[in-house]
VOGU-3710 file (C-alpha; in Angstrom, 3 decimals, decimal comma):
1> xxxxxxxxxx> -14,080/-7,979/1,302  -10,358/-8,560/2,512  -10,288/-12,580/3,641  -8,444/-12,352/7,220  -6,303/-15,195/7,959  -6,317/-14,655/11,972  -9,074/-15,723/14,373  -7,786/-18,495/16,242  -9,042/-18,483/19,833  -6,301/-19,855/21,535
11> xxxxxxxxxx> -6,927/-19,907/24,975  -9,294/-16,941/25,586  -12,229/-19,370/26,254  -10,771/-19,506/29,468  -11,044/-16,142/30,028  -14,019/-14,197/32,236  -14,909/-11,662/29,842  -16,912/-9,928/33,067  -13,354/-9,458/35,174  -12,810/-6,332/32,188
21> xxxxxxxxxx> -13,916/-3,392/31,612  -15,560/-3,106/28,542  -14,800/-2,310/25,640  -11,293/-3,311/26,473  -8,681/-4,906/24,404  -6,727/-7,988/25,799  -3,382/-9,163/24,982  -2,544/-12,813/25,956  0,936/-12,532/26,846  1,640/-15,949/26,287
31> xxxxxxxxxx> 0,129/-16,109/23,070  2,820/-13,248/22,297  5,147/-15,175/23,692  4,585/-18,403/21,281  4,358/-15,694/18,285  7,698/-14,414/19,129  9,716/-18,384/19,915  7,892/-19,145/16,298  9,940/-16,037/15,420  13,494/-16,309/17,298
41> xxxxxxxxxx> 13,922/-19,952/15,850  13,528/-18,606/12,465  16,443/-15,723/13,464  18,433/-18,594/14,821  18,507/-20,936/11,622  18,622/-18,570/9,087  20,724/-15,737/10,614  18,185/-12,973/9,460  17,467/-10,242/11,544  13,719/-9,786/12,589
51> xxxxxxxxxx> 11,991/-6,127/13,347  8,930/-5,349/14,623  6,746/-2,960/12,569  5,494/-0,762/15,172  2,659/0,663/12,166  0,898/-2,856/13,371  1,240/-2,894/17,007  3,421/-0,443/19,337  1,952/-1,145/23,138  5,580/-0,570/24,691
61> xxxxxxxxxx> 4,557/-2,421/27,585  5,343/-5,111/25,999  8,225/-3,876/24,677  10,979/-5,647/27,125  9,575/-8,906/26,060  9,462/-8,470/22,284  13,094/-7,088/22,956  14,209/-10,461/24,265  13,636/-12,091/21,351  13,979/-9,543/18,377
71> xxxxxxxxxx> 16,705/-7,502/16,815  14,201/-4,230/16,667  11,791/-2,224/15,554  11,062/-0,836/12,340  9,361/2,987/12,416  7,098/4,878/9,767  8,673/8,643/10,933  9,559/10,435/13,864  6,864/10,007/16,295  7,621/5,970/15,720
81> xxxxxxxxxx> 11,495/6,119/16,303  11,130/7,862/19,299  8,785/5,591/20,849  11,308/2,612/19,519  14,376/4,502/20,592  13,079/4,684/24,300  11,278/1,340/25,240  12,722/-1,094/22,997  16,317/-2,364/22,691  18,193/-3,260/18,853
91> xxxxxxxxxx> 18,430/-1,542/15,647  16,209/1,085/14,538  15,152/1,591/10,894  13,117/4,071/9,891  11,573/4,444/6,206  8,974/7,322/5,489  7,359/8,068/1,906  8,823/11,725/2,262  10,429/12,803/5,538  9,871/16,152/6,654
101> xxxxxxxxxx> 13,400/18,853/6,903  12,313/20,098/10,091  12,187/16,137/11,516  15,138/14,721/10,113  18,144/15,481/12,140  16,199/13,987/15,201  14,866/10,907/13,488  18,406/10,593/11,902  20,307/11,007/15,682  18,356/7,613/16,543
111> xxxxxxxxxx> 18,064/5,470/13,381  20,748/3,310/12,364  18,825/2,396/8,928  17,157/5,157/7,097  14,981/3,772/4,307  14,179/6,471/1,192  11,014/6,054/-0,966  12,962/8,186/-3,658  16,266/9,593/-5,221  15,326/12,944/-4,671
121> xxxxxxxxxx> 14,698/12,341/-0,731  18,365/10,538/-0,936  19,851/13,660/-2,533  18,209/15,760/0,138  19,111/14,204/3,222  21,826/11,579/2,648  24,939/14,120/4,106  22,848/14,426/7,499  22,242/10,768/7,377  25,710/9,898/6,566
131> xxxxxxxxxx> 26,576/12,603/9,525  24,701/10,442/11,927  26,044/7,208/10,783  22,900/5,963/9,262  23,520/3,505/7,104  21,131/4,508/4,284  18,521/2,560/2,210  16,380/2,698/-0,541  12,393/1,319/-1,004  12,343/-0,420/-4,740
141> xxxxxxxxxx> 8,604/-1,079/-6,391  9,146/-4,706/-7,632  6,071/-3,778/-9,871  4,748/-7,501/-9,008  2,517/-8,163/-6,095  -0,272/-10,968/-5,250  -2,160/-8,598/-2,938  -6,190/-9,045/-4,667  -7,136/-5,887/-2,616  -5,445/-2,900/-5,087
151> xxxxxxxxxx> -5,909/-0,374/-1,627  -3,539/-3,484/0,409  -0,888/-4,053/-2,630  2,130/-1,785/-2,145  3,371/-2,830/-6,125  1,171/-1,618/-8,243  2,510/0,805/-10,778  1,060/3,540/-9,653  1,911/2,974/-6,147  3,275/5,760/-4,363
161> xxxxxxxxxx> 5,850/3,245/-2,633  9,338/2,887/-3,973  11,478/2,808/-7,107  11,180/1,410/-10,053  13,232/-1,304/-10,044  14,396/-0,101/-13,706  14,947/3,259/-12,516  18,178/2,102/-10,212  20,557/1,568/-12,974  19,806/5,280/-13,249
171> xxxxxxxxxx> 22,000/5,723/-9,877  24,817/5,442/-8,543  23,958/2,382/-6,843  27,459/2,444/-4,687  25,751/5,324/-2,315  23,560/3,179/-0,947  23,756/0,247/1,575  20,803/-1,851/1,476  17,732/-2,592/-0,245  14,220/-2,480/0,700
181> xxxxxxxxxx> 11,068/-3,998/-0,987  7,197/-5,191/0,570  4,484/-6,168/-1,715  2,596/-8,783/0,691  -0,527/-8,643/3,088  -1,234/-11,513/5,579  0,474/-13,975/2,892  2,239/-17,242/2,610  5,890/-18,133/1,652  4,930/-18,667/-1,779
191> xxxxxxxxxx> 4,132/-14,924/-3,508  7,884/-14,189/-1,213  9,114/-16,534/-3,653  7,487/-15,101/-6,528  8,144/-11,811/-5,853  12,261/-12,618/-5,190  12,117/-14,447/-8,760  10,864/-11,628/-10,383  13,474/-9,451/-8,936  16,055/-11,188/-8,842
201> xxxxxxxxxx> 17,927/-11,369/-12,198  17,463/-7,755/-12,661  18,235/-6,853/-8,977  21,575/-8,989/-8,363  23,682/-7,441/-11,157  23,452/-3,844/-9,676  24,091/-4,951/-5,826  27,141/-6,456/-5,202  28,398/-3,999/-3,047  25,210/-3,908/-0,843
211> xxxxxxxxxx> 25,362/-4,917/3,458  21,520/-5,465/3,513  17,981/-6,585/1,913  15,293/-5,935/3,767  11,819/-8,253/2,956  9,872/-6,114/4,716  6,024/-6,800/6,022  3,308/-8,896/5,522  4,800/-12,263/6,112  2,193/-14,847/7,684
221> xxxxxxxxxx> 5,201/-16,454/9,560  3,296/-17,026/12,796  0,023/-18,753/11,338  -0,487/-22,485/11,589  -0,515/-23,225/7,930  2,735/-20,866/7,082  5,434/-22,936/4,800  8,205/-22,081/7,572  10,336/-24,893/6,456  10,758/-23,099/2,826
231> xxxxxxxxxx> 11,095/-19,768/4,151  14,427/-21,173/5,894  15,595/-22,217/2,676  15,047/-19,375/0,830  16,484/-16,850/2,919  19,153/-19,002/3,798  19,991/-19,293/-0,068  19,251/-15,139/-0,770  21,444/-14,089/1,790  23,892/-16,968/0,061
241> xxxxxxxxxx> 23,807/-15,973/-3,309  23,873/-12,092/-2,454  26,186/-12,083/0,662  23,814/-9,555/2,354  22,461/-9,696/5,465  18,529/-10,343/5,058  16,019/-8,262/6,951  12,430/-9,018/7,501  9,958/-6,907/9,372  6,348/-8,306/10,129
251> xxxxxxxxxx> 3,724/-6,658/12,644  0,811/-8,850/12,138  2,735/-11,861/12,317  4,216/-10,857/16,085  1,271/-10,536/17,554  -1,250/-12,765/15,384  -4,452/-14,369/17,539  -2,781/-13,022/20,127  -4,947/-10,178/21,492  -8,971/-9,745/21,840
261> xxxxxxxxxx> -11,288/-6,921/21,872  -14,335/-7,181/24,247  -17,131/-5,298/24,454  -21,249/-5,554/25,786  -24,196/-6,027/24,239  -26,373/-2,302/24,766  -29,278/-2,700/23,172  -31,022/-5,312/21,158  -34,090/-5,109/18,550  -36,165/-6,928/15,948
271> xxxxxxxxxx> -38,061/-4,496/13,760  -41,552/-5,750/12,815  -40,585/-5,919/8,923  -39,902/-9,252/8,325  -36,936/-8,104/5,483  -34,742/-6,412/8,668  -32,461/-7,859/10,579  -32,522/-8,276/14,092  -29,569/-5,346/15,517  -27,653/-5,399/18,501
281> xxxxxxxxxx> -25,934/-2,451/19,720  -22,139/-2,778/20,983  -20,066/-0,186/23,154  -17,134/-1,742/20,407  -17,375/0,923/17,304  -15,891/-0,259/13,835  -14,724/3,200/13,343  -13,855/4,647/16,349  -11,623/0,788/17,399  -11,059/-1,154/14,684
291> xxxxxxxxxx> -11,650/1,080/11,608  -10,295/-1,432/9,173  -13,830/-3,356/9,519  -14,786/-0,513/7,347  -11,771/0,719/5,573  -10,714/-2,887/4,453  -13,315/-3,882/4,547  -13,216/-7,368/6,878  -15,277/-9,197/9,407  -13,402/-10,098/12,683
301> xxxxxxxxxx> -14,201/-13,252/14,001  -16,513/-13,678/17,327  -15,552/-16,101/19,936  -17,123/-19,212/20,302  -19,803/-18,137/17,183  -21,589/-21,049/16,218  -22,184/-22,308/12,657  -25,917/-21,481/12,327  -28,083/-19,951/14,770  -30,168/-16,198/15,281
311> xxxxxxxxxx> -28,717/-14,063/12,377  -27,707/-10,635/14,575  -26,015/-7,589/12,975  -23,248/-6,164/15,592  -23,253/-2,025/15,078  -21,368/0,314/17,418  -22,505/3,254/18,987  -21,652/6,253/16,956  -24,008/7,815/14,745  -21,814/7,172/11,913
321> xxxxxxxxxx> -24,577/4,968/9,611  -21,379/2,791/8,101  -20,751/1,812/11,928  -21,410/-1,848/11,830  -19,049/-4,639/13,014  -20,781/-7,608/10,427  -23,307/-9,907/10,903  -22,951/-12,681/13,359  -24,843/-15,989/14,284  -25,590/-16,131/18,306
331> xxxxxxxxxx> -27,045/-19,387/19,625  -29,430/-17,511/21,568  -30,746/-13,859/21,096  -28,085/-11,598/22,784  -28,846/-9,882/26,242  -28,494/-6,490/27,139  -25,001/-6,802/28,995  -24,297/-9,811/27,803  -20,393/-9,803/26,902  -18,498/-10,680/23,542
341> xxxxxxxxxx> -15,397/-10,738/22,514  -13,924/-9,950/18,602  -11,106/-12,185/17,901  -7,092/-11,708/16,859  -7,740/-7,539/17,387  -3,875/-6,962/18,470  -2,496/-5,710/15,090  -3,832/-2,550/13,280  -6,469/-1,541/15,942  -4,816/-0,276/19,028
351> xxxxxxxxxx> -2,907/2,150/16,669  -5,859/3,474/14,649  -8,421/4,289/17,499  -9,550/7,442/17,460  -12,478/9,427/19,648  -14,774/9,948/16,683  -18,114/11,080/18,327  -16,800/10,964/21,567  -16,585/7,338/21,645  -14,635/6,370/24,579
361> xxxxxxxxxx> -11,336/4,237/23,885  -10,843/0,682/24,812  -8,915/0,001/27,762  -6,150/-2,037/27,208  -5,338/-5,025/29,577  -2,387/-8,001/29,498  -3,211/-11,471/30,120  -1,469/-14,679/31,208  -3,522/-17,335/30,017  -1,533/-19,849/32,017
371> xxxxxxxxxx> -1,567/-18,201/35,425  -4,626/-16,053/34,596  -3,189/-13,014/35,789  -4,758/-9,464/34,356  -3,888/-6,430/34,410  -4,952/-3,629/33,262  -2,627/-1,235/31,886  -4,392/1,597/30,062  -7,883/3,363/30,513  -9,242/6,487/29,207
381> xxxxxxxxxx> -10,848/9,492/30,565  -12,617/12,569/29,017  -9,345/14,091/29,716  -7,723/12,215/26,932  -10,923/13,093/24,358  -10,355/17,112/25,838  -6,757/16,664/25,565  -7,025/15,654/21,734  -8,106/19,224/20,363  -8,113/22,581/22,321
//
């Protein structure tokens, strides 16, 4: 099971899980806001540039606020740079395993990075690209990751991600302008490090003509314990030693602990064999909202759970039988309508929901924990389940 580092509650005690409709997800825009400072500081002492990965988290009402602080966003394909290329402001890169011939000339019109997984996606689209202005990358496989979870670890050698680090002497390097590599999930500074050192000596010698190396995703930044004061140090000294500008892009770490997912206790029961566990029913589905309980898998943390107490297994309500959140202690046996709330559910679940079953969607709300404003933005309607198929 994937250890999550997120699941600080922040301020969200302070927040009347009744006032919501439920399930809804709830962005503290403050939290955000904190998130992002952590963020700009870093931009301001090192002189990287900092995207957001809209794969993690792409509510665009946010978008004029993450703007304000960031140089970007950073898109998986067309759909992505579109969404980029209308509600937020900076650079756009986009990097797709294999883009499609019948997309690229629109995803190239509003890119100014295009990322390629491979030298035979180069070959095939770098005159449009270069038509466009792009300024054209390429994803290495540093074959060196310290990602437990094989699924989660983008360096393996037979990951689909990237080229061989060996295989670039192999090109003519001088086509391309920057460099792209990822090989972490919800890490620290230190397997950066690692990764860089294994790189490096082989990497340096065949880019000295290169504008830009991008770190990618999966960079912790945000998270109390992150080593921020030896991240400045080593991308101040990469972009030294290599004269490139430095790139990183996190999702997770923009919006970490910074959003909640609340839903309401349907149905409770304790079966009369003594080896079952007492079940509560949730209008929150693991794979209909937050699929990567399952896919992972992972447990998401439960406000204010106590340490010990009744031993209650969370399931949602889809007859899928895999459809269970985890196993929680409540201090008291849950009510029907009694409220919860699943912590740091910002990242990775808004963008994966789907209507499996007919599940209805979340609705999605923004918070000010310091004024207690809410809104909610977004709610769904058996129009938007109709509207998915035909």
């Amino acid at each position: 099971m994937l250890q999550t580092m997120g699941g600080n509650p922040k301020n969200f005690n302070k927040l009347d899980l009744k006032r919501l409709p439920s399930p809804c997800f709830v962005i503290d825009k403050i939290a955000l806001q904190n998130n992002l400072e952590i963020l700009f500081e870093l931009k301001k002492e090192t002189n990287i540039k900092i995207l957001i990965a809209l794969k993690a988290f792409s509510t665009f009402s946010l978008a004029d606020l993450i703007s304000e602080y960031l140089d970007g966003a950073c898109c998986s394909g067309l759909y992505e740079a579109k969404l980029a290329n209308k509600y937020f402001k900076g650079e756009i890169s986009t990097y797709s395993p294999a883009f499609k011939k019948d997309e690229f000339d629109e995803i190239s019109k509003i890119s100014d990075h295009i990322i390629f997984n491979s030298f035979n996606q180069i070959n095939t689209f770098y005159d449009i690209s270069k038509k466009f202005n792009n300024e054209v990358g390429v994803r290495i496989n540093p074959l060196y990751s310290e990602v437990e979870i094989n699924k989660y670890s983008s360096a393996g050698i037979s990951s689909r991600l990237g080229v061989h680090l060996k295989d670039l002497i192999t090109y003519d390097i001088d086509k391309i302008d920057g460099i792209h590599f990822h090989s972490l999930c919800e890490q620290n500074f230190k397997p950066l490090e690692n990764t860089w050192n294994e790189l490096k000596n082989s990497l340096t010698p065949l880019i000295t003509n290169i504008k830009w190396i991008n770190l990618g995703g999966g960079h912790h930044i945000t998270r109390k314990d992150y080593q921020l004061n030896e991240l400045k140090y080593f991308l101040k000294k990469v972009s030294n030693e290599t004269n490139c500008q430095i790139y990183i892009e996190p999702g997770e770490a923009v919006v970490l602990d910074s959003g909640i997912l609340v839903g309401e206790i349907l149905d409770f029961f304790k079966p009369s064999n003594p080896l079952s566990p007492n079940i509560a029913i949730t209008d929150i589905s693991a794979t209909s909202h937050i699929p990567d309980v399952i896919e992972a898998p992972y447990r998401p943390a439960l406000l204010n759970e106590p340490d010990k107490g009744h031993k209650i297994i969370l399931g949602g309500p889809s007859c899928l039988a895999g459809d269970i959140i985890g196993e929680y202690n409540f201090n008291d046996i849950p009510k029907i309508g009694e409220r919860i709330a699943l912590l740091d559910q910002a990242h990775y679940t808004m963008v994966k929901t789907s209507f499996f079953n007919g599940v209805k969607l979340p609705s999605i709300a923004i918070w000010d924990s310091e004024t207690d404003d809410l809104e909610i933005i977004k709610s769904f309607s058996f129009k938007d389940f109709e509207n998915r198929l035909s």
